[in-house]
N, C-alpha and C positions, 0 to 999 in steps of 0.2 A: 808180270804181264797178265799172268788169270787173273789175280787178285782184280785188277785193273778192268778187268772184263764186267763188272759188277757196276761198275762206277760212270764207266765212259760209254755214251750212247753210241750206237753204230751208227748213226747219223752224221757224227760228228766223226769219231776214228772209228771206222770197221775192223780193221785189223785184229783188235784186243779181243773182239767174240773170239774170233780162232784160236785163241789161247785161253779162254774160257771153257772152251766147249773141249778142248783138250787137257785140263785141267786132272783126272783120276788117273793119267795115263804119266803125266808131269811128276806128281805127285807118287806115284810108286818108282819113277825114277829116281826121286830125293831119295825115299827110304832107302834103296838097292843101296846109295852111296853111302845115306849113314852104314848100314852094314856092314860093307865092304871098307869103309875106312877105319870104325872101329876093329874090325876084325885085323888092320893092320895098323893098330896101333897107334893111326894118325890124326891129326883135331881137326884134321880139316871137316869131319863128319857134324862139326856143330853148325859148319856155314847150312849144310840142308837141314837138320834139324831147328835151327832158330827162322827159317826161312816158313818148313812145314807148322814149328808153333805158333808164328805169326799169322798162320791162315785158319787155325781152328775151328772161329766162328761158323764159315763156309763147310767145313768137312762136317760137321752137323746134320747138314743138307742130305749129303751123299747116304751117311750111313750111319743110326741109333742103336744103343745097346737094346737087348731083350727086356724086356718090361713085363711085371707079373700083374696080376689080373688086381683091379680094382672095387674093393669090397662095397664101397658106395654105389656102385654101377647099376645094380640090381633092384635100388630101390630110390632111383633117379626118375623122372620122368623123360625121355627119351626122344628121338627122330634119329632114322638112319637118312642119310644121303648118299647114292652111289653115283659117279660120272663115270662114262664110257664111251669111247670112240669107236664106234663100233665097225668103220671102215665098209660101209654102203651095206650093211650085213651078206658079204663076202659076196655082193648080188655075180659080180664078172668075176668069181669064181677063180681068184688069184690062189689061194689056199684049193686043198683036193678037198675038206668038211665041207660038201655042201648043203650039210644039215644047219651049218654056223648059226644060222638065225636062229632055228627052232632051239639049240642047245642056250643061245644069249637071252632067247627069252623064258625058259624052261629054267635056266639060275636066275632070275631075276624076280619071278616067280617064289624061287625056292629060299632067295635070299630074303626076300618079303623089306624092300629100301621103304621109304615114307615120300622118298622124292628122289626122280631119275633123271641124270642128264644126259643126251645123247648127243654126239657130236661124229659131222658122217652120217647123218639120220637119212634114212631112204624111203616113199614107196611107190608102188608103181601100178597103177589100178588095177583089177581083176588082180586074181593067182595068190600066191604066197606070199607078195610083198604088197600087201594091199593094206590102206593105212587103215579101214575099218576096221579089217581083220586083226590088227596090231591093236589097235584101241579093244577090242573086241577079246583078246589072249594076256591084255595089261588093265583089266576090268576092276580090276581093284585099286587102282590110279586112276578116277574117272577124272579128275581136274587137266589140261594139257595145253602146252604151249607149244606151237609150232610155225617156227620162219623156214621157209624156204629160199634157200640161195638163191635157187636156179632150178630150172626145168627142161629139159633134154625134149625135145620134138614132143611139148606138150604131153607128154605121159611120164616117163620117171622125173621125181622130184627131191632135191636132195638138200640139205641145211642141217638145222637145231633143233632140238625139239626138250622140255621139259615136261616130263610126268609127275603127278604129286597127288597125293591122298586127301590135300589140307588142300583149301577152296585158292584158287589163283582169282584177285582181286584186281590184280593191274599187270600191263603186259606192255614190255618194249623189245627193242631192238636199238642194236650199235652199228651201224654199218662201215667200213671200212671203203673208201675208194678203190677202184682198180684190183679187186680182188675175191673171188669168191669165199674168204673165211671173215667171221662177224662174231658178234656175241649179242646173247638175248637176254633180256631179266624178267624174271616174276616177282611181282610183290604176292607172298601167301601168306594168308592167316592162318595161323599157328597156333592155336587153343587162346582167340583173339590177341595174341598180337599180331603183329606184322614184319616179317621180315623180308629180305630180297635175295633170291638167288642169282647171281649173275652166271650163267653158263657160254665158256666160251673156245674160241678156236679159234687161233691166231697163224702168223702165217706160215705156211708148209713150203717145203726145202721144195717141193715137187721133183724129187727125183725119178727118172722111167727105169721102167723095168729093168732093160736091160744090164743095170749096174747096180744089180745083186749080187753075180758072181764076182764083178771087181770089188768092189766092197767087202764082200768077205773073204778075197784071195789075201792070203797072207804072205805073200811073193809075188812081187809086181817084177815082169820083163822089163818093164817102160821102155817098150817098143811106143812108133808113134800114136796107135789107136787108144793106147792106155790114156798117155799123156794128154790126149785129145780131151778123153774121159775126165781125166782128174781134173782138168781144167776149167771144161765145163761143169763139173759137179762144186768144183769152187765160186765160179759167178754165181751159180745158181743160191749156194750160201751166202755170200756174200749178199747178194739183192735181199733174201729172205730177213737176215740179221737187219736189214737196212727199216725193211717195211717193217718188222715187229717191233723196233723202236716208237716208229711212228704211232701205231696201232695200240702199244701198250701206255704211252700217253697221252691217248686222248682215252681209253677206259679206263686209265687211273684216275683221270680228273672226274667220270664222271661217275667212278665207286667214291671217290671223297665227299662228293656233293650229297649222298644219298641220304634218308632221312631215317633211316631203316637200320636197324643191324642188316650186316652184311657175310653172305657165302659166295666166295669166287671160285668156280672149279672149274674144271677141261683139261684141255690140249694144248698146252702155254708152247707148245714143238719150240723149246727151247731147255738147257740145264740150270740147276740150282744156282752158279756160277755165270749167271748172265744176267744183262741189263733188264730184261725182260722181267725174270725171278725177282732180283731187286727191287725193281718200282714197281710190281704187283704185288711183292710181301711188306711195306713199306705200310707200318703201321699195324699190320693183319699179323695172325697166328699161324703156323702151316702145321697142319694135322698129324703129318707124318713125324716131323720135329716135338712136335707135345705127345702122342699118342703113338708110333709109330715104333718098327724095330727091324734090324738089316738094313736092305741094301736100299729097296721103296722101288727096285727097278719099276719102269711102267711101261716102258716099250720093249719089244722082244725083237726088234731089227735090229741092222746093226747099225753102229755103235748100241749095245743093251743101255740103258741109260733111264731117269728118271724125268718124262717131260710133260708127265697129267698130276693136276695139282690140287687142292681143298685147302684154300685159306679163310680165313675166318675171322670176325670183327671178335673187340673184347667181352662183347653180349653173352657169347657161344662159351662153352669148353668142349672139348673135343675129348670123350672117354674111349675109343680104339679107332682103329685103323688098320686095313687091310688090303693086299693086293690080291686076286684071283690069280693066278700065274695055269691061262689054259689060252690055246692057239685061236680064239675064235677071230681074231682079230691081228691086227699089227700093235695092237696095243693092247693091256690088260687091264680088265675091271678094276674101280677105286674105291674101296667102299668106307667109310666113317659114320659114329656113331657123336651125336649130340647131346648137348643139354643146353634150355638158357641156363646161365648162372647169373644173370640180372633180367629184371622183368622190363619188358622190351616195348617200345610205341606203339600201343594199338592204334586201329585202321581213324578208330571218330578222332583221335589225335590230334592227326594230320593229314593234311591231303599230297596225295601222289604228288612227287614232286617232276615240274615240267622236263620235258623228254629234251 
């Protein structure tokens, strides 16, 4: 039924995300049995093991060995890409760091990317979250893309936003119906060629606050108010599975059309083990998979889980990969480092292909 989670749209059967998205939890239940039936001496331990080999592929996803340093790396020509949801830079102060901002842009800074994608991007005129002043503290990224979702009582503004060192030549937008998450692209020239980063953010569980502590109680009463809870916290999934089917077929069709090599990265708020992952690695590289090592967590809520992603056309190779693992966020910086390995369409090539 995970496996099946990969395959089957929630548009069509929703059910099988739910066993998707429970998948790591599934899966250390197999092992427990093989253990414990070996340990008693019975065959039945093969039914979970040929069960677990048959999903291999997927467990990939989850978790890569250690990987030692690559001695061509150094004398590559290079571009780092970092994506981060930066979560309004903790503006309504859900975390106590109300430094959040100053420390996301003070690594990012420190990390010195070639090109940033922000998703959750904020700012709010005058004061600390003022977008000049943010262009003004990211001055070494003077090239920028910015869509705004939406705009609260005409002063904060919140969306997508991409930064980049390399000249941004052309600029879109994906927009999703009925929904404040979208994705954006830039075509950048890239020491003349041209590539396209798609930066994105697809659709969120929206869960409210109040169902942190049930979420992370590991002993449910299920008296009625839990049940109430779980209940609605299951539609809420369930609609969300429903809409990122939607959402991730019409920006797959329109990363297929592109004329450009291609960078897809963001907030896919979905796991490696979903419809979602599937038809947005479908054809594409994932960074962590080629480059990567451990677990890749990228969200530190709970369920901890892997749901911000860097895939990449066969243009790219991907020489490392990294997660920041620090609280500024509900989510953790994503950082990769590039190379072309084929020489890529410059801009007089071709022209921008229609939106």
């Amino acid at each position: 039924m995970s496996y099946l989670a990969a395959c089957v749209s929630p548009e069509t059967l929703w059910f099988f995300a739910f066993f998707g998205l429970a998948y790591p939890y599934i899966l250390l239940a197999n092992l427990c049995f093989v253990i414990v039936w070996i340990i008693f001496r019975k065959w039945y331990f093969l039914i979970s093991l040929l069960i677990i080999i048959a999903g291999y592929k997927p467990l990939g996803s989850y978790i890569q060995p250690g990987r030692g340093n690559d001695p061509q790396n150094s004398v590559q020509e290079t571009f780092k890409l970092l994506t981060y949801n930066v979560r309004l830079f903790n503006y309504y102060e859900w975390d106590d760091d109300t430094a959040a901002r100053d420390e996301i842009i003070a690594y990012i800074n420190y990390e010195k990317p070639d090109i940033v994608c922000f998703q959750e991007f904020i700012t709010v005129p005058g004061g600390e979250f003022d977008g000049t002043r943010l262009r003004q503290q990211l001055r070494y990224l003077p090239y920028v893309h910015i869509n705004y979702e939406s705009t609260v009582s005409g002063n904060l503004s919140f969306g997508m936003a991409t930064f980049s060192r390399y000249p941004i030549v052309n600029k879109g937008s994906i927009d999703f119906a009925g929904t404040l998450n979208g994705s954006i692209y830039s075509d950048i020239n890239l020491n003349n060629d041209t590539i396209r980063i798609y930066n994105c953010h697809l659709q969120s569980v929206k869960l409210r606050k109040n169902y942190d502590d049930l979420l992370d109680s590991l002993i449910f009463n299920y008296d009625e108010k839990q049940l109430v809870e779980i209940k609605d916290i299951s539609v809420r999934m369930k609609q969300a599975f429903i809409q990122r089917a939607d959402q991730v077929d019409i920006l797959s069709g329109h990363i297929s059309s592109s004329a450009y090599p291609a960078l897809i990265c963001g907030d896919f708020n979905d796991t490696p083990l979903s419809y979602t992952y599937h038809t947005m690695s479908k054809g594409m590289n994932d960074a962590f998979i080629e480059a990567g090592s451990g677990f890749g967590i990228t969200y530190r809520g709970f369920p901890h889980m892997r749901i911000d992603y860097i895939l990449y056309s066969d243009e790219f190779r991907a020489l490392d990969f990294s997660v920041k693992k620090e609280n500024w966020s509900d989510h953790y910086p994503v950082v990769s480092r590039f190379t072309l390995s084929q020489t890529a369409d410059s801009t007089d090539q071709h022209s921008p292909p229609s939106e």
